[in-house]
C-alpha positions in Angstrom: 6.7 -8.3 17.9 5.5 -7.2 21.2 2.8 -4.3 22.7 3.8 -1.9 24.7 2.3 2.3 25.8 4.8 4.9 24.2 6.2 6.9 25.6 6.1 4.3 28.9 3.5 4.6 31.3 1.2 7.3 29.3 -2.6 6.1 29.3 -3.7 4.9 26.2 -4.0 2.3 24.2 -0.6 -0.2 23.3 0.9 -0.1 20.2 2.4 -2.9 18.0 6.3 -2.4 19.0 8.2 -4.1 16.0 11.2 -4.1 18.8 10.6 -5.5 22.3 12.4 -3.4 24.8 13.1 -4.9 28.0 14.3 -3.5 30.6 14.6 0.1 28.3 11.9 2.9 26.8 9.8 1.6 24.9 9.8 2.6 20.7 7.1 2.8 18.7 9.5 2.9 15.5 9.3 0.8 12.9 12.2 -1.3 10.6 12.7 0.6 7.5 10.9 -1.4 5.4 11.2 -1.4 1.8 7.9 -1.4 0.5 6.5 0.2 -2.5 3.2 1.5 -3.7 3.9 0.1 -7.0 0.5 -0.3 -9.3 -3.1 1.3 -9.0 -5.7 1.5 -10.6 -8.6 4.4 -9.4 -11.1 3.8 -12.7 -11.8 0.4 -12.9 -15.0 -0.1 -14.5 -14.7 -3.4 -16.0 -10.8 -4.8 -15.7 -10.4 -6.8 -12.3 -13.0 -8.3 -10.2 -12.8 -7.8 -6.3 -12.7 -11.2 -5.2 -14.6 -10.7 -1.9 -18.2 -9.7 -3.9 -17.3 -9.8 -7.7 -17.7 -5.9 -8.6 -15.2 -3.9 -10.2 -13.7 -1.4 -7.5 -10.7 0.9 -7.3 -7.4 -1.1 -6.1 -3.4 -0.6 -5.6 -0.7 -3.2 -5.1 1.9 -3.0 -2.4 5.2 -4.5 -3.6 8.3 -5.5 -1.2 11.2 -5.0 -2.9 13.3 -6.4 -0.5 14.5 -10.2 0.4 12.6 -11.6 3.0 9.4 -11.1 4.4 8.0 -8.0 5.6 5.1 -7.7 8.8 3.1 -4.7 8.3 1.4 -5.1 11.5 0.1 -2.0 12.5 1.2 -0.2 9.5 -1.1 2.3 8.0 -3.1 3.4 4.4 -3.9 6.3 3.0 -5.5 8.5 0.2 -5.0 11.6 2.3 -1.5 12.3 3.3 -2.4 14.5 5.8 -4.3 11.9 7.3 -1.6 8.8 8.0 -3.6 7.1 10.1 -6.3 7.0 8.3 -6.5 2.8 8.0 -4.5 0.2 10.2 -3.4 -2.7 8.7 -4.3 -5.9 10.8 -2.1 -8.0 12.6 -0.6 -10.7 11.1 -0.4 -9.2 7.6 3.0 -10.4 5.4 4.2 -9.2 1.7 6.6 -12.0 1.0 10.4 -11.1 -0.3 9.9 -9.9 -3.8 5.8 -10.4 -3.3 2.5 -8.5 -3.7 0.0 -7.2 -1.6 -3.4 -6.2 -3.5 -5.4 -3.5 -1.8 -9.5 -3.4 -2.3 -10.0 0.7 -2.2 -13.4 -0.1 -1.9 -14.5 1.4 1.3 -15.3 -2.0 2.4 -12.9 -3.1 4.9 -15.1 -6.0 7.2 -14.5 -8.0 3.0 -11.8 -10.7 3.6 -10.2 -12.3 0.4 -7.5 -14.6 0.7 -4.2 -12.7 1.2 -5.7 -9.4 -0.2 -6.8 -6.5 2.5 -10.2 -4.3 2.1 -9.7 -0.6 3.0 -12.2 2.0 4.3 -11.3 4.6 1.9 -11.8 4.6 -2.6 -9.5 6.3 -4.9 -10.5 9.3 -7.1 -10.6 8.7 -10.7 -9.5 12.8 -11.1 -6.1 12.1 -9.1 -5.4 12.3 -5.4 -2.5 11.1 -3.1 -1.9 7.3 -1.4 0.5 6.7 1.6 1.9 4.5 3.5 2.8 4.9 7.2 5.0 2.9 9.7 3.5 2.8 12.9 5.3 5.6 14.2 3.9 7.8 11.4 6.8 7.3 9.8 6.3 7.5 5.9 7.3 4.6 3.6 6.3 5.2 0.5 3.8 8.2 -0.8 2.6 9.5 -3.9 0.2 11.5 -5.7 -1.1 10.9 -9.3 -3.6 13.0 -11.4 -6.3 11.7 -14.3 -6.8 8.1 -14.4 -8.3 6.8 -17.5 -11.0 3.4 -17.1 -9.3 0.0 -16.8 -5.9 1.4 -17.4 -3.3 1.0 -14.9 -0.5 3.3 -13.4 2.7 2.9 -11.8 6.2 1.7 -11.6 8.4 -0.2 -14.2 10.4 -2.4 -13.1 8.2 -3.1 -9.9 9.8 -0.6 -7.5 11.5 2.0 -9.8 11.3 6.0 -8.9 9.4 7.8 -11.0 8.2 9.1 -13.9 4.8 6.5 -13.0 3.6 4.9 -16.7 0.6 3.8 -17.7 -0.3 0.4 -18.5 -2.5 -1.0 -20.7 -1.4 -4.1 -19.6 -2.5 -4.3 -15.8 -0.9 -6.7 -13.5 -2.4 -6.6 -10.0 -0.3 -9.2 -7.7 2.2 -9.7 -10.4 5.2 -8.3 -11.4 4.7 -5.1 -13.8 5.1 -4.9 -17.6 6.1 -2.2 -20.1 4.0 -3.8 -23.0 1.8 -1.1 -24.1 3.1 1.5 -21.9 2.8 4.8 -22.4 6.2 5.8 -21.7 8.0 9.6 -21.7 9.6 10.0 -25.2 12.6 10.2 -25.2 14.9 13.3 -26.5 18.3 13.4 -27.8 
């Protein structure tokens, strides 16, 4: 990972280059990275405990999919997708190959918690959009849900799968997710 102004020479501040260039233009683009948004929950008012100050607040879970580590330095969150940028994920910030990120969507972002990040946006408990963004504005994964129901769940079974998004009764933040209790699509023949 190095720093570098894209395109070269423009005033600025450096950005996190995933690539070092030398001795060529510099690239702001990112790896593809195969991360998920794979579980959230925007109505929590009793299920999981933040960590960092012990109140029930609005999270999501970031999964990577893939087999090794993923750096999303310099990445970005969101719960407006017309806003990419709207939260940069700090240096140094790793999802382990088949591992979980849990993401406070407190509005809270100066809380630390062991291995857990703090966001300066909430989610809406009537629906809205999450995003995330390579450094190059790139997107990696997006998604937009409606209704959430208190201290139930949403998202992808198995951990990574395209949608339809279910529901879980069953909430597993920083775990893998699980059908059990699910309310699933029926299914016609």
């Amino acid at each position: 990972v190095a720093r570098g102004l894209v395109p070269d020479g423009s005033p600025g501040d450096h950005f996190l280059l995933h690539a070092p260039t030398p001795g060529a233009p510099n690239s702001a683009a990112a790896p593809p990275v195969p991360v998920f948004i794979n579980e959230w929950m925007a109505s929590n008012s009793g299920a999981v405990a933040d960590p960092a100050d012990g109140r029930f607040e609005d999270w999501f879970e970031l999964y990577n999919a893939g087999g090794s580590t993923v750096d999303l330095s310099g990445f970005t969150l969101t719960d407006n997708l017309n806003d990419p940028g709207k939260f940069t994920i700090p240096n140094g910030v790793t999802i382990p190959a088949g591992g979980f990120l849990i993401v406070w969507a407190d509005g809270q972002p100066e809380q630390t918690a062991p291995g857990q990040l703090h966001v300066n946006f909430s989610l809406a408990a009537g629906g809205e959009e999450l995003g995330l963004f390579a450094p190059d504005g790139t997107p990696v994964d997006t998604l937009t849900f409606g209704t959430q129901t208190a201290n139930v769940s949403q998202g992808r079974f198995p951990d990574g799968a395209e949608p339809p998004f279910l529901f879980f009764a069953q909430h597993t933040p920083g775990a893998p997710n699980t059908a059990a209790g699910a309310n699933q699509p029926p299914l016609l023949s």
